[in-house]
PAVO-262032 format. One record per residue (C-alpha): residue number from 1; residue in one letter; x negated, y negated, z negated. Coordinates in Angstrom, 2 decimals, decimal comma, padded with zeros to 5 digits. Example, Ala and Ser with C-alpha at 12.3 -4.5 7.8 and 13.67 -1.06 7.14 Angstrom:
BEGIN
(r 1 "a" (-012,30 004,50 -007,80)) (r 2 "s" (-013,67 001,06 -007,14)) 
END
This chain:
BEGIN
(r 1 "x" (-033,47 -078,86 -073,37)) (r 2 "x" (-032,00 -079,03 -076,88)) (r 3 "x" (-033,06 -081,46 -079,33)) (r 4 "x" (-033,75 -080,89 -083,08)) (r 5 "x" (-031,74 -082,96 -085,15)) (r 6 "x" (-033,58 -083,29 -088,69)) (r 7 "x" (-031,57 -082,46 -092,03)) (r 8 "x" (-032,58 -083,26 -095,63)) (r 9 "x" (-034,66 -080,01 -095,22)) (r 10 "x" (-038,33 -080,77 -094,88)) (r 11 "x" (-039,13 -079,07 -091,65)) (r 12 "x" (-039,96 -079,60 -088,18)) (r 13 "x" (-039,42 -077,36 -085,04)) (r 14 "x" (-042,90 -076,01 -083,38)) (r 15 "x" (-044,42 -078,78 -081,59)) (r 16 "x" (-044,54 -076,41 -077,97)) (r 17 "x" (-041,31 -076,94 -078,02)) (r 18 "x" (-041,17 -080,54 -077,43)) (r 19 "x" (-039,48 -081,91 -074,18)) (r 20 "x" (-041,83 -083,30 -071,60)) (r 21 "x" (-042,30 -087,13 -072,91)) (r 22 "x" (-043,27 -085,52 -076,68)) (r 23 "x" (-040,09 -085,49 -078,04)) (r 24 "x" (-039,77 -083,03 -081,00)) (r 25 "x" (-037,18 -084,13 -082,94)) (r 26 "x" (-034,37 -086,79 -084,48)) (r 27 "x" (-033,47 -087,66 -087,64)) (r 28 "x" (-034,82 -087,78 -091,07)) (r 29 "x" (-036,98 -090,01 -092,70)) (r 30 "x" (-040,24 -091,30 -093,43)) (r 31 "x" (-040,50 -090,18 -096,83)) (r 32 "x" (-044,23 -089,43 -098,01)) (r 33 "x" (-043,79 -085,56 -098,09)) (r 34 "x" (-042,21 -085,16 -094,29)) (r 35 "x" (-044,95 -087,13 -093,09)) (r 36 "x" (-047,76 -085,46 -094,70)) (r 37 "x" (-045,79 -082,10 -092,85)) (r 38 "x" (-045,52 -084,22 -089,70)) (r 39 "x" (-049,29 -084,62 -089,34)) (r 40 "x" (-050,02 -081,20 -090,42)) (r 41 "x" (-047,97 -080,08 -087,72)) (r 42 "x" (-049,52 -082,16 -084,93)) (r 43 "x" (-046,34 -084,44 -085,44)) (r 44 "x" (-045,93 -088,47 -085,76)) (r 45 "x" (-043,02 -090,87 -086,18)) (r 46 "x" (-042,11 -092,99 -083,40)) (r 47 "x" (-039,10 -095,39 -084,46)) (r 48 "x" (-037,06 -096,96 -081,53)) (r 49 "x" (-034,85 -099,67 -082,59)) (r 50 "x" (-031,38 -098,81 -082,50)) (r 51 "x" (-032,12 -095,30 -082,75)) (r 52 "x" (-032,17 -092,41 -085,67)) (r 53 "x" (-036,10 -091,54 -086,54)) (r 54 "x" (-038,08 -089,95 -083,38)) (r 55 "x" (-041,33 -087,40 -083,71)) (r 56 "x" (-043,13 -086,81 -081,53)) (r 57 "x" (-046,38 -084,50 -080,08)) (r 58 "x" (-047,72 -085,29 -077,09)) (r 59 "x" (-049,06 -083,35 -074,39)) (r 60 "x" (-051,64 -084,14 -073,61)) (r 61 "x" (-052,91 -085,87 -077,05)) (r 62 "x" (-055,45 -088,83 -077,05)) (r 63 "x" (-058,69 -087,44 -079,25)) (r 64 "x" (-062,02 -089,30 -080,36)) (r 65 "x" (-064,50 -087,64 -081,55)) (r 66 "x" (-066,78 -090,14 -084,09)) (r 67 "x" (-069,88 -088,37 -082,75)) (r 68 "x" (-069,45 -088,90 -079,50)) (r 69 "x" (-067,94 -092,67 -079,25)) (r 70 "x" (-069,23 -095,58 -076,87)) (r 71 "x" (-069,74 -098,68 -078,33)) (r 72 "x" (-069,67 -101,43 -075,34)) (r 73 "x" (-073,25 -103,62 -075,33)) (r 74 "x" (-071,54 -106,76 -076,05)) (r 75 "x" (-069,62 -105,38 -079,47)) (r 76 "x" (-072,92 -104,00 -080,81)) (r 77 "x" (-074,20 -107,54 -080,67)) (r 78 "x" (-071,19 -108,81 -082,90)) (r 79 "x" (-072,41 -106,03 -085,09)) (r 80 "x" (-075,97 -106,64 -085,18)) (r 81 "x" (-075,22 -110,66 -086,23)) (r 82 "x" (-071,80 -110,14 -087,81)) (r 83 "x" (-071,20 -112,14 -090,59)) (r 84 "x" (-068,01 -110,29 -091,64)) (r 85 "x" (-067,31 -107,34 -094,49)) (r 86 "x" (-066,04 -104,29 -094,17)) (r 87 "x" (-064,03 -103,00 -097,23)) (r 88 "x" (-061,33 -100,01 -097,28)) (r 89 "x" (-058,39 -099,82 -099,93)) (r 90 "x" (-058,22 -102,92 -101,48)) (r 91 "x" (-055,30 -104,91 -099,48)) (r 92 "x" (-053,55 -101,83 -097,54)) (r 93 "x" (-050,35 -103,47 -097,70)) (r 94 "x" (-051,31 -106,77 -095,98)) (r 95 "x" (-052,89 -104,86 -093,67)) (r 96 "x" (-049,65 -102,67 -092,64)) (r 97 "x" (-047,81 -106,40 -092,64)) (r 98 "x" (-050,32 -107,61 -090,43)) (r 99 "x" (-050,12 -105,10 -088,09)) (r 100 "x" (-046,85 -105,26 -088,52)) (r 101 "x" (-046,57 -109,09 -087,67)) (r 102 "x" (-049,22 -109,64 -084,99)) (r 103 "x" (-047,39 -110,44 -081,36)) (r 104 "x" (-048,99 -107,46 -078,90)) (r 105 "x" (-048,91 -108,05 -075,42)) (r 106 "x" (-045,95 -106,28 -073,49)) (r 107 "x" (-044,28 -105,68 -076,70)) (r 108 "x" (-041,38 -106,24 -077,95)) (r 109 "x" (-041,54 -106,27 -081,60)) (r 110 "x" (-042,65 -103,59 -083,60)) (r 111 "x" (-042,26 -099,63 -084,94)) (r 112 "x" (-043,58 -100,28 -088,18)) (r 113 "x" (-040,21 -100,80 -089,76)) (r 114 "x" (-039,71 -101,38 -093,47)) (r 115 "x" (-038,97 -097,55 -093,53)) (r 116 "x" (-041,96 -096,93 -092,39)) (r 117 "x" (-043,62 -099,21 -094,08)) (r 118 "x" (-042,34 -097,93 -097,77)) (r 119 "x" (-043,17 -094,26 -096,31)) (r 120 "x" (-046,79 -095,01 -095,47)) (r 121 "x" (-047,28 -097,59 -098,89)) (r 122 "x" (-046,42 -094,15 -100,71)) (r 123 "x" (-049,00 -092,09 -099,02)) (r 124 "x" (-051,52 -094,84 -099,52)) (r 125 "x" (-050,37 -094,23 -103,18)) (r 126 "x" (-051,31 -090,57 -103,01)) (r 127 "x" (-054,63 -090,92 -101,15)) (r 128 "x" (-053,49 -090,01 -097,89)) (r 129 "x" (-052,96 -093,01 -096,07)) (r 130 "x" (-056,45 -095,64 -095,82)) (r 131 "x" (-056,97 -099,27 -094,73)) (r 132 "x" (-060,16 -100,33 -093,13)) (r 133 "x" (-060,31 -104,45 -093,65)) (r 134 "x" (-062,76 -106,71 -092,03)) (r 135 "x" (-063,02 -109,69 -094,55)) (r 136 "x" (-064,90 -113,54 -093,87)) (r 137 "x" (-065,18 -114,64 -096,79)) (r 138 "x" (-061,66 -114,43 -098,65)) (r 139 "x" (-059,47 -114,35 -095,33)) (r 140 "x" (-058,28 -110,97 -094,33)) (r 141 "x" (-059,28 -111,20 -090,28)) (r 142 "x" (-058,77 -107,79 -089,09)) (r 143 "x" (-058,50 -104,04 -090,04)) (r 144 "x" (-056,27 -101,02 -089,22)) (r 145 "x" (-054,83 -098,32 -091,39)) (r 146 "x" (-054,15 -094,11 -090,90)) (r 147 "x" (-053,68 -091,23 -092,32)) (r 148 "x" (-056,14 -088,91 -093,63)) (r 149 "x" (-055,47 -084,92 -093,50)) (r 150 "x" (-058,52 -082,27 -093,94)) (r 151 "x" (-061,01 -083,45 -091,63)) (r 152 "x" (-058,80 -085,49 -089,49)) (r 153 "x" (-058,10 -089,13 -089,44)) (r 154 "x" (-054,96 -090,18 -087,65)) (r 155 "x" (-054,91 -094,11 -086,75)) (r 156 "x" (-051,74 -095,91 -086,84)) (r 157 "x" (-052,23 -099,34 -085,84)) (r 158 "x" (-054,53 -102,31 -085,65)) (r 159 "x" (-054,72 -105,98 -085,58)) (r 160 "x" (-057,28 -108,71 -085,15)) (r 161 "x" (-057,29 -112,61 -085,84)) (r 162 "x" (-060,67 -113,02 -085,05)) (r 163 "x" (-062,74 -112,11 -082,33)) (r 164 "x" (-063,48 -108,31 -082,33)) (r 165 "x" (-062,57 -108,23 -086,25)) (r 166 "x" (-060,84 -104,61 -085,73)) (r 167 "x" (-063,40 -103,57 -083,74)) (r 168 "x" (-066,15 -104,11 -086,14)) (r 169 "x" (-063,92 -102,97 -088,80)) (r 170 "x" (-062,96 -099,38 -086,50)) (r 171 "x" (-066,77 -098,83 -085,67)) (r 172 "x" (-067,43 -098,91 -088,65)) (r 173 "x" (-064,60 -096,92 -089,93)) (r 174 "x" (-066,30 -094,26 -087,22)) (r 175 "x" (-070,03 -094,46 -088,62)) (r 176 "x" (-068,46 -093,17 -091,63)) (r 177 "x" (-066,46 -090,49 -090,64)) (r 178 "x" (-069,47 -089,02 -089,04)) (r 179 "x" (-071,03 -089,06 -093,01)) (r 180 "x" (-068,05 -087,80 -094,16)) (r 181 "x" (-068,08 -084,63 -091,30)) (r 182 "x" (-064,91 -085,63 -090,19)) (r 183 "x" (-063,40 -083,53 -086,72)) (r 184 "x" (-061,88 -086,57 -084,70)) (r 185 "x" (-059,96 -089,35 -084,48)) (r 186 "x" (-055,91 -088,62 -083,60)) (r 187 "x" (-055,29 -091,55 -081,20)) (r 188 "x" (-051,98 -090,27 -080,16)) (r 189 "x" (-051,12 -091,43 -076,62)) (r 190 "x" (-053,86 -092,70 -073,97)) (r 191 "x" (-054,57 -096,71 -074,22)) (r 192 "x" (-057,39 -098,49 -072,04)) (r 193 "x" (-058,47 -100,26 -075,35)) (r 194 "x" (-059,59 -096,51 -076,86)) (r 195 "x" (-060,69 -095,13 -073,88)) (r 196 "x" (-063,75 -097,38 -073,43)) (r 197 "x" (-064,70 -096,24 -077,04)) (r 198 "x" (-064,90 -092,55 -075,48)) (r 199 "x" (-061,34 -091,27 -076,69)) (r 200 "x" (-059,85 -088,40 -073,92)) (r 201 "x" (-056,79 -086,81 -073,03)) (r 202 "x" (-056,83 -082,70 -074,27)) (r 203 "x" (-053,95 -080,38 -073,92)) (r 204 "x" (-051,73 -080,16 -076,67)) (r 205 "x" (-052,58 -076,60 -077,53)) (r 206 "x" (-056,31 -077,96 -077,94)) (r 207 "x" (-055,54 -080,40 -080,12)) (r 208 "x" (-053,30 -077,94 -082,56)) (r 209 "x" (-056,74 -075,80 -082,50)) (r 210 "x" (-058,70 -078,45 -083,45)) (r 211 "x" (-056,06 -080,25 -085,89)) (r 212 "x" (-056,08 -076,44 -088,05)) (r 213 "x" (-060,00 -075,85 -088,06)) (r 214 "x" (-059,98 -079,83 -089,35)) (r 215 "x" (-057,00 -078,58 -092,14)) (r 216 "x" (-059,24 -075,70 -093,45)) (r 217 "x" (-061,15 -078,66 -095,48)) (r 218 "x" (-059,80 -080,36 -098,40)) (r 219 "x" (-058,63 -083,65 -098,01)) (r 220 "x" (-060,98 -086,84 -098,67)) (r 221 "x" (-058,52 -088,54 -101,05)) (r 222 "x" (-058,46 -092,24 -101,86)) (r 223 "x" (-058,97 -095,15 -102,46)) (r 224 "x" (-061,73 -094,83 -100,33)) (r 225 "x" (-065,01 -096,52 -100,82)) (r 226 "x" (-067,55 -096,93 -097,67)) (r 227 "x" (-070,37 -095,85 -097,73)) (r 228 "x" (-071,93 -097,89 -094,20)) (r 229 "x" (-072,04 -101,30 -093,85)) (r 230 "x" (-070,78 -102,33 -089,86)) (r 231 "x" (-074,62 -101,96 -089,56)) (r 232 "x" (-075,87 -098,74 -091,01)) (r 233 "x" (-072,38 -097,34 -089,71)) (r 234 "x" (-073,45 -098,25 -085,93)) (r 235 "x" (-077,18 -096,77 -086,84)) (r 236 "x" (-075,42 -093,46 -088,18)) (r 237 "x" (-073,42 -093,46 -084,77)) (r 238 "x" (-076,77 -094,30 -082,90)) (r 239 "x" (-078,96 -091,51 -084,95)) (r 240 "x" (-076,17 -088,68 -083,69)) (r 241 "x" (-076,12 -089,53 -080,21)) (r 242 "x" (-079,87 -089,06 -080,46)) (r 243 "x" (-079,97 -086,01 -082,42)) (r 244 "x" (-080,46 -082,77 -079,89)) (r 245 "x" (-077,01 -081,14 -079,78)) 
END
């Protein structure tokens, strides 16, 4: 099948016509404005090293939906006695580093190049792009960062230096998203890690339904500023479980 080979032109072929591993198209860059089209489109960089820019969509696409997540038993202990704070905004750029830096298993380095990096530090400029931080004390210890769109959040990447740090730091992230009204969580591609938080596989043409009724809203710029503690954000998530559908 052909590939699309991205110009200066900020554009992007139709995601159904990506080849069977996701593969949209090649080229361009991450500048701010082609990824805010990217996501709009269902779209996401994927660098390879040694390789011009890849985007890809899925199919199927890895979804969680804040109101119906699974927190394990054992994290909503950490919760209940966590010591740590959750703050959003104030040190997105360590957090991208981090994230960045932090040795994965079965990974060989890592796709946030400095790039992507500049790209994302520019939407986190406009109020599209968010970091969720999990602080003890004056030590960064944890966190992730994403893009915001509408009524869709679409994670990017995570790290942890103490035990269950991004956890606490995502769950609560997820509490607040369900105050917000926010659709889902864009998790991309299936990993075990998301799965046991109740993120599924949907078709691709599901997830483009979903991604336009969640662009009909106006987007929650930033900075951000939460409104749950780790806490109250695991109540909220507790209360609308509870709540008949």
């Amino acid at each position: 099948m052909p590939v699309f080979l991205l110009s200066e032109k900020l554009e992007f072929p139709p995601p159904d016509l990506a080849s069977e591993e996701g593969l949209v198209a090649v080229g361009g860059d991450a500048s701010a404005e082609r990824l805010v089209l990217a996501y709009a489109q269902g779209i996401f960089p994927w660098p390879v090293r040694g390789m011009p820019l890849l985007w890809f969509s899925p199919d199927p696409r890895f979804l969680l939906w804040p109101r119906d997540v699974h927190v394990p038993r054992s994290l909503r202990r950490r919760i209940r006695r966590t010591d740590l704070e959750v703050r959003t905004d104030t040190a997105f750029d360590r957090v991208v580093t981090q994230c960045a830096s932090t040795p994965r298993p079965d990974q060989d380095g890592t796709w946030i190049t400095a790039g992507m990096r500049r790209g994302y530090a520019d939407l986190h400029a406009r109020g599209f792009a968010h970091s969720i931080e999990a602080w003890s004390g004056d030590d960064l210890v944890g966190g992730l960062y994403g893009v915001s769109l509408g009524r869709a959040f679409f994670g990017e990447s995570m790290f942890s230096h103490a035990a269950d740090a991004s956890k606490v730091a995502f769950v609560t992230l997820l509490g607040n998203l369900v105050e917000w009204e926010f659709a889902f969580v864009d998790c991309q591609v299936f990993t075990d890690h998301l799965a046991r938080f109740g993120a599924v596989e949907v078709p691709r043409p599901q997830f483009l339904e979903e991604l336009a009724r969640a662009l009909e809203h106006d987007t929650r710029l930033g900075p951000w500023s939460l409104e749950l503690t780790p806490q109250t954000a695991l109540g909220r998530l507790d209360a609308v479980h509870a709540a008949p559908a």
